[in-house]
C-alpha positions in Angstrom: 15.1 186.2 337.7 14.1 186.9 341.5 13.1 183.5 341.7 16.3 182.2 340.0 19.2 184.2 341.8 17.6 183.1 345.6 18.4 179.9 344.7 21.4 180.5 342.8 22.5 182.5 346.1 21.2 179.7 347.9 23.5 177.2 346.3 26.6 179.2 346.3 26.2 179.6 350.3 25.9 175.9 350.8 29.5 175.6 348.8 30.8 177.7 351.5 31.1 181.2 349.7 30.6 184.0 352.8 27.6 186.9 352.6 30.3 189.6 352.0 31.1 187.5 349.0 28.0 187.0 347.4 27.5 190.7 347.9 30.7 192.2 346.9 31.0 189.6 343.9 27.7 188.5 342.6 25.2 190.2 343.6 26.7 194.0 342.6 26.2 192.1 339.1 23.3 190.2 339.7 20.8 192.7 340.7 21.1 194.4 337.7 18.7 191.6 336.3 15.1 192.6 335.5 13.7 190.4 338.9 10.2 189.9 337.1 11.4 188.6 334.1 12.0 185.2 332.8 15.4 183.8 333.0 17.0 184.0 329.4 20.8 184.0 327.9 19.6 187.8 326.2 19.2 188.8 329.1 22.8 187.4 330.3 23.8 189.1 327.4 22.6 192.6 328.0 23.7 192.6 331.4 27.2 191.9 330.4 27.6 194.1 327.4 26.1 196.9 329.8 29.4 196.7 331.8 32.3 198.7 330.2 35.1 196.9 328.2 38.2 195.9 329.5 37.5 196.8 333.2 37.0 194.4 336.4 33.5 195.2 336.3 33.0 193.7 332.5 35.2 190.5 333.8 32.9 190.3 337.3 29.9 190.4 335.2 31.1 187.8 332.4 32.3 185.5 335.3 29.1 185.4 337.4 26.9 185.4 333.9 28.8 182.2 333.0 28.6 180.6 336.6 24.5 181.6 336.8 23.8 180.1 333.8 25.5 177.0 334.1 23.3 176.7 337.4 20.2 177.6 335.5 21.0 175.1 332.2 20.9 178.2 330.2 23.3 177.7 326.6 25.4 181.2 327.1 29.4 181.7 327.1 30.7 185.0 327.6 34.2 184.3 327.4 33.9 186.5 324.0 33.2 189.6 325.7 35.9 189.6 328.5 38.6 191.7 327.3 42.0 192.9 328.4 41.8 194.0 332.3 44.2 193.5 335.0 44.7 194.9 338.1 47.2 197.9 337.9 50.4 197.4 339.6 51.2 199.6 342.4 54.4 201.6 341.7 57.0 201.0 344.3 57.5 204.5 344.7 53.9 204.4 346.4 54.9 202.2 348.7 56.3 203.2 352.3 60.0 202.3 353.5 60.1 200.0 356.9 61.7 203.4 358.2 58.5 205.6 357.1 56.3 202.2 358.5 58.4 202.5 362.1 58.4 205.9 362.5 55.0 206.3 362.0 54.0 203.6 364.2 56.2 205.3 366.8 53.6 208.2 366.5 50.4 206.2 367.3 48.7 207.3 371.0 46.2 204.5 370.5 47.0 201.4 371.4 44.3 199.5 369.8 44.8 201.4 366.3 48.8 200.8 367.2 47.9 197.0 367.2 45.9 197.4 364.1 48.0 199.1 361.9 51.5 196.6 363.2 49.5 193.8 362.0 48.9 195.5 358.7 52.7 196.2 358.2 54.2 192.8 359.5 51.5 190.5 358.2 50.7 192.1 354.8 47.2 192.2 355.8 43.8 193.8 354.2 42.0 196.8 356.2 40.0 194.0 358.1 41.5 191.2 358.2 43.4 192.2 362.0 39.9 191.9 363.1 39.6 187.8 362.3 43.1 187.0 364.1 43.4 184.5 366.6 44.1 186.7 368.9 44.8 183.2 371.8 47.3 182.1 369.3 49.4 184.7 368.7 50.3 186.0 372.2 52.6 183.1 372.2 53.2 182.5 368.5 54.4 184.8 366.0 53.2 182.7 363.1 49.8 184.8 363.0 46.5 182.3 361.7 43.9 184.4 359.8 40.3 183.2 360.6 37.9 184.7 358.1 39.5 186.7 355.8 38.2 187.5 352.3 39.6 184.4 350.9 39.0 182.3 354.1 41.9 180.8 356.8 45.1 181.1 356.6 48.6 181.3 358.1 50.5 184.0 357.8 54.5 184.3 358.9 55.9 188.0 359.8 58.5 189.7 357.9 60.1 191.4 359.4 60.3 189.0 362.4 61.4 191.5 364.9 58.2 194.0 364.4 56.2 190.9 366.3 57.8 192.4 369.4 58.8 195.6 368.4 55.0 196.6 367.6 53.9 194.7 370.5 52.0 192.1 368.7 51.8 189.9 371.5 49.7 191.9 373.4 46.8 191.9 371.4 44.6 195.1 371.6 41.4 195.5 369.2 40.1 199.2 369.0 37.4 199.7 371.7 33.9 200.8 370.2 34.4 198.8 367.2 31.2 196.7 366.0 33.3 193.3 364.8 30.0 192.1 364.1 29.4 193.8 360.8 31.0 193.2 357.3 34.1 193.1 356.1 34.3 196.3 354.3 32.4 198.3 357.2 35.2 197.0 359.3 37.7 198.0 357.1 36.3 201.2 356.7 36.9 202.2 359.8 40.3 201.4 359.8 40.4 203.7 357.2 37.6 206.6 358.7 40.4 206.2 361.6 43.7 206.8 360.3 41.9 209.3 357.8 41.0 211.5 360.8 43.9 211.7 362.9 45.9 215.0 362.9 48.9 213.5 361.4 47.5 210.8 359.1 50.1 208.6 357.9 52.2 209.2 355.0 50.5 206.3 352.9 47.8 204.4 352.3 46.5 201.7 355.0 46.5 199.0 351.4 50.2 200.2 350.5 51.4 198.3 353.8 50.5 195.0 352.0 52.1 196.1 349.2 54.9 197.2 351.2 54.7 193.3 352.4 55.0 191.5 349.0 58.3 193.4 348.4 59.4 193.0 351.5 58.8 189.5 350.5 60.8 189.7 347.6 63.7 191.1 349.1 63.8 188.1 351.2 64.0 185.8 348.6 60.7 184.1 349.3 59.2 181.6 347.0 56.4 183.4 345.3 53.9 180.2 345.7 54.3 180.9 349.4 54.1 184.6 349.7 50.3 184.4 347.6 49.1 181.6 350.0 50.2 183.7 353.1 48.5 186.9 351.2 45.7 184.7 350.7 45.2 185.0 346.9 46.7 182.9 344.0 50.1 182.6 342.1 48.5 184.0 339.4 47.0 187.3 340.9 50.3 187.7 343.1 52.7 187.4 339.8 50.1 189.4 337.7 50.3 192.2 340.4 54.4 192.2 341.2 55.9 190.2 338.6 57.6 193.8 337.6 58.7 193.6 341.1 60.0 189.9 340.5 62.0 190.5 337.8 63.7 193.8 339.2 64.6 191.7 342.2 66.1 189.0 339.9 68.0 191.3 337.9 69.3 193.4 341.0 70.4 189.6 342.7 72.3 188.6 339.2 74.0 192.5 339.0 75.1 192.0 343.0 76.6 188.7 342.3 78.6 189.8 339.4 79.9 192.8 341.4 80.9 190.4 343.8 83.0 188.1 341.4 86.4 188.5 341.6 87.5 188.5 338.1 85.1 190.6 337.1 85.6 193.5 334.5 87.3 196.3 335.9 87.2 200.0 334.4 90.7 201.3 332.9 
């Protein structure tokens, strides 16, 4: 199995997946293999119904056991054992107002951390990805380009428009004493060691400002196609993760429009 998974890594590097992925995706699975032993589809097997039902981790595991032995010719499917899992939808009473975001910001001493955290709020960012901006580019354009984000470049448009200048994105700042030559989770980590370990942390989590984002979003009236690309994950993951949201907002637009009619019912 040693053998096998270098050049399985091997092979997945050369299609252009990064480190952080084969780490955080594959390899959290893979090295669960016994290394000395001969490759086998029991082995797949028992690594996969190791995991725990219905949770990402039995899903990570069933999708890199299928993708490793495909690569190795080795006749096992374990569709069968995927289950039910899906990534719990964040409540939108979890999520921060644009008040609660401003305000807050308002309290930030640091500029570097200022710049971090208005990225995170008008771009819908991960914890790291303020880190992989092009910095050049956006001192003179708001549309922001991501260049090595988890799922790779992308462009990414601010909403709310205004917070480009009111949060002083322009003026790029990155954090002094921050290694940006380390992984993506370390340097999201310290975004969050950071904000953590001020004396007034903020009211919310660092994630809930991409949340707060895809409503934002939503109020806007955004095509939801558009808002996953600029989040930089698929229709299908950003419906399966605010599709509650979705609906709400379509039933709120249909209630406003009726209230607006003119001839509409009217109480005795």
């Amino acid at each position: 199995w040693g053998e096998a998974i270098e050049a399985f890594k091997a092979d997945k590097l050369a299609q252009g997946i990064s480190e952080t992925t084969w780490t955080g995706d594959y390899w959290k699975i893979l090295k669960r293999l016994p290394s000395g032993d001969r490759p086998s589809a029991e082995a797949l097997k028992a690594l996969v119904v190791g995991t725990t039902p219905n949770t990402k981790t039995r899903q990570r595991a069933c999708f890199v056991a299928a993708a490793i032995a495909q690569f190795l010719g080795l006749d096992y499917d374990p569709s069968r054992y995927r289950g039910r899992y899906s990534p719990r939808r964040p409540q939108p009473r979890n999520i921060p107002s644009d008040e609660v975001i401003a305000e807050y910001w308002q309290t930030l001493s640091n500029p570097g951390w200022a710049w971090v955290l208005g990225m995170m709020a008008t771009y819908g960012l991960r914890n790291h990805e303020p880190f992989h901006v092009d910095l050049e580019q956006l001192q003179t354009d708001p549309k922001a380009w991501i260049l090595a984000g988890k799922t790779g470049a992308r462009r990414v448009l601010p909403l709310h428009p205004e917070w480009y200048e009111r949060f002083w994105l322009f003026d790029p700042q990155l954090p002094k004493r921050v290694n940006l030559d380390r992984p993506n989770s370390a340097l999201g980590h310290s975004a969050i060691s950071y904000f953590r370990d001020l004396p007034t942390p903020p009211p919310f989590g660092l994630y809930s400002l991409r949340h707060a984002y895809a409503l934002r979003g939503i109020r806007y009236g955004l095509n939801p196609t558009a808002m996953a690309r600029m989040m930089g994950h698929s229709r299908a993951v950003h419906e399966g993760i605010y599709q509650l949201w979705l609906d709400e907002a379509a039933i709120g637009a249909e209630y406003d429009r009726a209230l607006a009619r003119s001839d509409r019912p009217q109480p005795p």
